[in-house]
N, C-alpha and C positions, 0 to 999 in steps of 0.2 A: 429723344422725346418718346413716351411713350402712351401707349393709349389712355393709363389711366392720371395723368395728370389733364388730357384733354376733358374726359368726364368730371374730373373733381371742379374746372374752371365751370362747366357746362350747368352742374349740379345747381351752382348758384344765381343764374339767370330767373328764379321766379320771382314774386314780388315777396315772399316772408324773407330769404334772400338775398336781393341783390343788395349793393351799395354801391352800382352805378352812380354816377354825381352829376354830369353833363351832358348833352345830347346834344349833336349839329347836325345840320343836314343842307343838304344843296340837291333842287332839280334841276336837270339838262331835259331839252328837247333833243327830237333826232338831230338837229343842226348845231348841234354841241354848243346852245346859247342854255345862260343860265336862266331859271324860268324863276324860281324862289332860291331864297335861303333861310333858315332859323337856327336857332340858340335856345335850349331848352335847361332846366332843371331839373332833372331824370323824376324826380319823386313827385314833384307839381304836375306830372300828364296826368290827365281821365286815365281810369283804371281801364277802359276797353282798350285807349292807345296804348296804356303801357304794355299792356299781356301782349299785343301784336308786336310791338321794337323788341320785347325780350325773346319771342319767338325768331325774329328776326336772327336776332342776337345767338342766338343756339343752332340755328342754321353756319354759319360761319363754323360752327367747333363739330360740326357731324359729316358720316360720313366714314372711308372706310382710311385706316393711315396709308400712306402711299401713293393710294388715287387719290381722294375729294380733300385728304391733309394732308401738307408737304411742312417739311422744316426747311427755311431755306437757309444758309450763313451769308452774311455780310460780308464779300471781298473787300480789302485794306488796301488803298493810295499810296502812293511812294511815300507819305509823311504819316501812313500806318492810321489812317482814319478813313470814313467814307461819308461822301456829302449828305445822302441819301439817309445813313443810320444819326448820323446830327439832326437832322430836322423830323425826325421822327421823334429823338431824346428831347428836343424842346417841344415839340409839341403835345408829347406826354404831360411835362411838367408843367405847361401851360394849363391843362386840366382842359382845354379846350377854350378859353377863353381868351386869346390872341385871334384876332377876328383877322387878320394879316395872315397870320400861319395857316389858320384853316384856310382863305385864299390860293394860299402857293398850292397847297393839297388837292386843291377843289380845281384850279387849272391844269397842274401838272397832269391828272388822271382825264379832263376831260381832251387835252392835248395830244395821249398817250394811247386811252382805252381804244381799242379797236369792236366798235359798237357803233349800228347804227339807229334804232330805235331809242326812245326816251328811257330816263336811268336815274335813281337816286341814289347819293352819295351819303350814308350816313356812318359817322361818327362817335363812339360812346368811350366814355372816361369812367376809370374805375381804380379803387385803391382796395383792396382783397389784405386782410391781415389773416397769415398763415398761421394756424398752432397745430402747436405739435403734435403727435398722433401717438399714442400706444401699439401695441405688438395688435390688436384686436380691430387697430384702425378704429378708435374713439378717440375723440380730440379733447387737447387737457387746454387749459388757461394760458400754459407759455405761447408767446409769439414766437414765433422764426423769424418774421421781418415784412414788412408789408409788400405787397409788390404790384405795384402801377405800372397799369397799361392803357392803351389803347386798343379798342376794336374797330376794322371798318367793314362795314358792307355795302357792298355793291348790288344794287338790285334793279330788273329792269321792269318799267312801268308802261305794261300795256293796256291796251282799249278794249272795255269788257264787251260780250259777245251783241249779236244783236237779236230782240226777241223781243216777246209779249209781254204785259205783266198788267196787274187787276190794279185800277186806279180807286180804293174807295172812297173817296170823296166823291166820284162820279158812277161808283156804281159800274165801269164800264172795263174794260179789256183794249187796250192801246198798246201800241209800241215802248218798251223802256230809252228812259233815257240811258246814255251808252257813258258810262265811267273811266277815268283812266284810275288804275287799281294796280297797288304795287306788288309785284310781284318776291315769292324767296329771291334772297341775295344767290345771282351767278357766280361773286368773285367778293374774296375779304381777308382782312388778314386781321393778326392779331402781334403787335408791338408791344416789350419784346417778350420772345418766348417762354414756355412756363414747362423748365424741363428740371424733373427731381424736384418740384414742389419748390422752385427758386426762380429769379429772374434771371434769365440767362439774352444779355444786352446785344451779344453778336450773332444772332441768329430771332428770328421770325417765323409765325406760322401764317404758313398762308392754302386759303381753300379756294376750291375750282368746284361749281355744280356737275361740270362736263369733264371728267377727263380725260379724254379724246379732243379736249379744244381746252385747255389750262390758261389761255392769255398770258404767254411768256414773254409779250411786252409788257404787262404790270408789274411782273417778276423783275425786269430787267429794266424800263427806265423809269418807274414811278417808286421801285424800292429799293432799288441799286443794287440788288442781289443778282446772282446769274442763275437763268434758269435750270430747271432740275424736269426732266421728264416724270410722267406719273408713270405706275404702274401697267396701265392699258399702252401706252405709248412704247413701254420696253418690251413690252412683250411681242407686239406687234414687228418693232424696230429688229428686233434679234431675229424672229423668223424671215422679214424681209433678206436681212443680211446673209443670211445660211442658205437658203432658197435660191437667192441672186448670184451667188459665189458657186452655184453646183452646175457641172456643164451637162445637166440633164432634162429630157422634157418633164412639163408638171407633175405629171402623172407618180414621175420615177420620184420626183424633188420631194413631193408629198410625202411618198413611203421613207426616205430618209431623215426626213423633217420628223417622222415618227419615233423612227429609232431614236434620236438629239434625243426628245423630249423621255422617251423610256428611260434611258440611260441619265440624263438629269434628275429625273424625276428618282430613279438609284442612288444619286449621289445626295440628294436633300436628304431621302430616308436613312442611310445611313450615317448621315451626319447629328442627326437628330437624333440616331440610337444611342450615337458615343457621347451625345453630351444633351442627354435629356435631362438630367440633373443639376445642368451646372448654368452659370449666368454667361454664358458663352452667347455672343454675337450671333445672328443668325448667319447661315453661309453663304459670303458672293460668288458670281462666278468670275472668277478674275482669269485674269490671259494665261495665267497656268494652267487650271482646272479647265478649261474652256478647249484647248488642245487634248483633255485628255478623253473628254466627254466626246470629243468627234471623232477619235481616233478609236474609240468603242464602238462608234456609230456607222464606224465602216466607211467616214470618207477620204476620199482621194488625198494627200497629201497635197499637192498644189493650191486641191480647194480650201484645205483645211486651210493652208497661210493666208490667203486671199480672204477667210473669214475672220482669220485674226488680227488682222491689218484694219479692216473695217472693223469692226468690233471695239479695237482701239480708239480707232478716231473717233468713232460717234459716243461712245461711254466714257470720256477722259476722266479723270481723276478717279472717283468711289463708284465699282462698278456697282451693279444693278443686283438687289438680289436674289439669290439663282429658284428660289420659290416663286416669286413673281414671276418668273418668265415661261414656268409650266403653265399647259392649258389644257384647260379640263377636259373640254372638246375634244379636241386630237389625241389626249391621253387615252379617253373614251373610244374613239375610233380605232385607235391602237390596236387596244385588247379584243376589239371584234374582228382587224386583221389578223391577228397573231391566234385566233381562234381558228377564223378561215384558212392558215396554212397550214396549219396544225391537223388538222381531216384532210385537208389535200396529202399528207404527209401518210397518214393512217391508208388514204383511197389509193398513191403510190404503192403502200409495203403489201395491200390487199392483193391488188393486180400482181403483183412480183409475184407471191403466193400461190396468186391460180395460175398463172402462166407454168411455176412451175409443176404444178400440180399437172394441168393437162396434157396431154400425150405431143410428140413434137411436130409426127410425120403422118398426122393423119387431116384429113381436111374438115371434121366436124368440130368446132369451136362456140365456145358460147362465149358472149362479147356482152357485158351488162354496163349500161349507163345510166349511174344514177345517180340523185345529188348528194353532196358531203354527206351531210345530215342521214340518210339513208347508208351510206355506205357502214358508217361507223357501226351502222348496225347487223350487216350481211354475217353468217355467221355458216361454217360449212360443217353441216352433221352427217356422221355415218347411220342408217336405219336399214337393219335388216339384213347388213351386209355393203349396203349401198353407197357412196357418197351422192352427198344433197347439198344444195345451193340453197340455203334461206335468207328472204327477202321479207323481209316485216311488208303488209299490204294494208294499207285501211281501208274504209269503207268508199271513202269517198276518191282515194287515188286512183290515176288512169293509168292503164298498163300498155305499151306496145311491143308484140313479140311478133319477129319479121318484117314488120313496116305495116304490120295491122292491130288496131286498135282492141284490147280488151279491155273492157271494165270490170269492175268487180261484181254488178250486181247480176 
């Protein structure tokens, strides 16, 4: 699935646009009791409702791939079908107007969802006829095939704030009445998926607002899919796992956690140099590569298996891939480590220098402390015959020679 079949569904959400056809809806209270239900015909709403449900409707397909849109596929029964993608395929076909089907839908999620605030469940049907496109991406008259889905959105319906407002009929400044106001959909998917500009029946999209809280029970018993971690969750998951497996304290784990990500972050880049051109996959890090990246990273062998054991188990099948799991952060930090060792490195060969420079057996020594940044700049001139020790000074630096304080001015 790619990003631009999700903008080309997204594109056609406004009202010159859509051909939406039906609209359902159902509200729950926090007590997961149903409060309303309706049955609409998408093109007979007031023009203000409809701009709000197609706004809705666009929420569901936004977002970044990864985190806020997953593809999820449809696992297969011992008789090679699944409950879950059946009652999705009739309730497509249904158009929405099986008042029965939209019930199993409208129970199973509120049975399921793990949500304790009020929530509306809505529903849209749509029949999208593809044509074909030119090399230019201009669309001609032929069909490809039409392709019908279903969107759902999940949205939770809070209680707007409490405050002032001008009554004019009275002239007066009173408290507002306090609204329950629906909010973007948290959670939705879209039956079935729309990959390569075709319907593709075993597999679904589905969005999360949160990626860091994805509702892997809607994933798993409201759509019979198995869940699929986002991108925030691997990333996370991977550092946990390499962190936890090092028999170091934080401090040390961190600086190695640094290295992983340097050395990854090496292997994306040049993965992308050899096949910047080509329609090559992007790279996972799979339980090969994953050995080889630590084994650059300078860890222990013991821990290294112990990461690959774990790694295993929590990534099964399609691992994670290995760009998602750099972090910008840490890479960031990285480079300001690897700067700061780098002048310790320089302020080491310096002192080597003067040590050997200075005489061995005499007892007068000059001993200069000063910070990296300063060091890098020490620089030792002969004037006059003389060897000299120079110390860049500004204005405003404080100087201590023998344990007494000089300034500069």
């Amino acid at each position: 699935m790619q990003r631009k079949d999700i903008l080309e569904l997204r594109k056609r959400f406004t009202k010159g646009h859509t051909t939406f056809t039906n609209l359902s809806g159902c509200y729950i209270n926090s007590e997961k009791k149903i409060i309303s239900k309706f049955n609409e015909f998408f093109l007979n709403l007031e023009e203000d409702e409809m701009f709000k449900y197609l706004e809705i409707a666009k929420k569901v397909l936004s977002g970044n791939m990864g985190n806020n849109v997953l593809k999820l596929d449809f696992p297969l029964d011992n008789d090679f079908s699944n409950k879950r993608q059946n009652s999705l395929m009739r309730l497509k076909k249904s158009e929405l107007k099986d008042s029965e089907l939209l019930d199993e839908f409208y129970k199973l999620i509120i049975d399921n969802y793990d949500y304790d605030g009020n929530y509306l469940i809505l529903f849209f049907h749509d029949a999208y006829d593809i044509m074909t496109k030119t090399k230019d991406r201009q669309n001609l008259d032929d069909s490809i095939e039409v392709f019908e889905y279903v969107l759902c959105a999940i949205c939770p319906v809070s209680l707007s704030d409490a405050g002032l407002t001008y009554i004019e009929e009275e002239d007066k400044i009173k408290s507002r009445i306090r609204d329950w106001v629906v909010d973007p959909p948290s959670n939705g998917f879209v039956f079935p998926a729309f990959v390569d500009r075709s319907s593709d029946v075993n597999s679904l999209i589905y969005y999360t607002r949160k990626p860091k809280d994805p509702h892997p029970e809607l994933m798993e018993e409201v759509l019979g899919c198995k869940s699929k971690y986002t991108t925030v969750i691997e990333k996370e998951t991977f550092q946990s796992i390499v962190q936890g497996s090092l028999d170091l304290d934080e401090e040390e784990a961190n600086l190695v956690f640094m290295d992983v990500q340097d050395n990854l972050n090496s292997m994306v880049e040049e993965y992308k140099a050899m096949y910047e051109d080509t329609d090559q996959d992007p790279i996972r890090l799979s339980e090969d590569n994953i050995r080889e990246v630590l084994e650059e990273s300078g860890v222990p062998e013991e821990s290294t298996t112990k990461i690959e054991n774990s790694y295993s188990e929590v990534f099964q099948g399609e691992p994670p891939l290995a760009e998602g799991l750099l972090d910008k952060k840490i890479l960031k930090e990285s480079q300001q480590v690897q700067k700061e060792r780098n002048l310790m490195k320089q302020l080491n060969v310096l002192e080597n220098k003067l040590e050997e420079i200075l005489p061995k057996n005499i007892d007068n020594k000059i001993v200069l402390n000063v910070s990296p940044v300063k060091a890098s700049n020490i620089k030792i001139k002969a004037i006059d015959g003389q060897e000299y020790i120079l110390v860049p000074v500004n204005e405003d630096d404080e100087t201590i020679i023998n344990g007494e304080h000089k300034f500069n001015n």
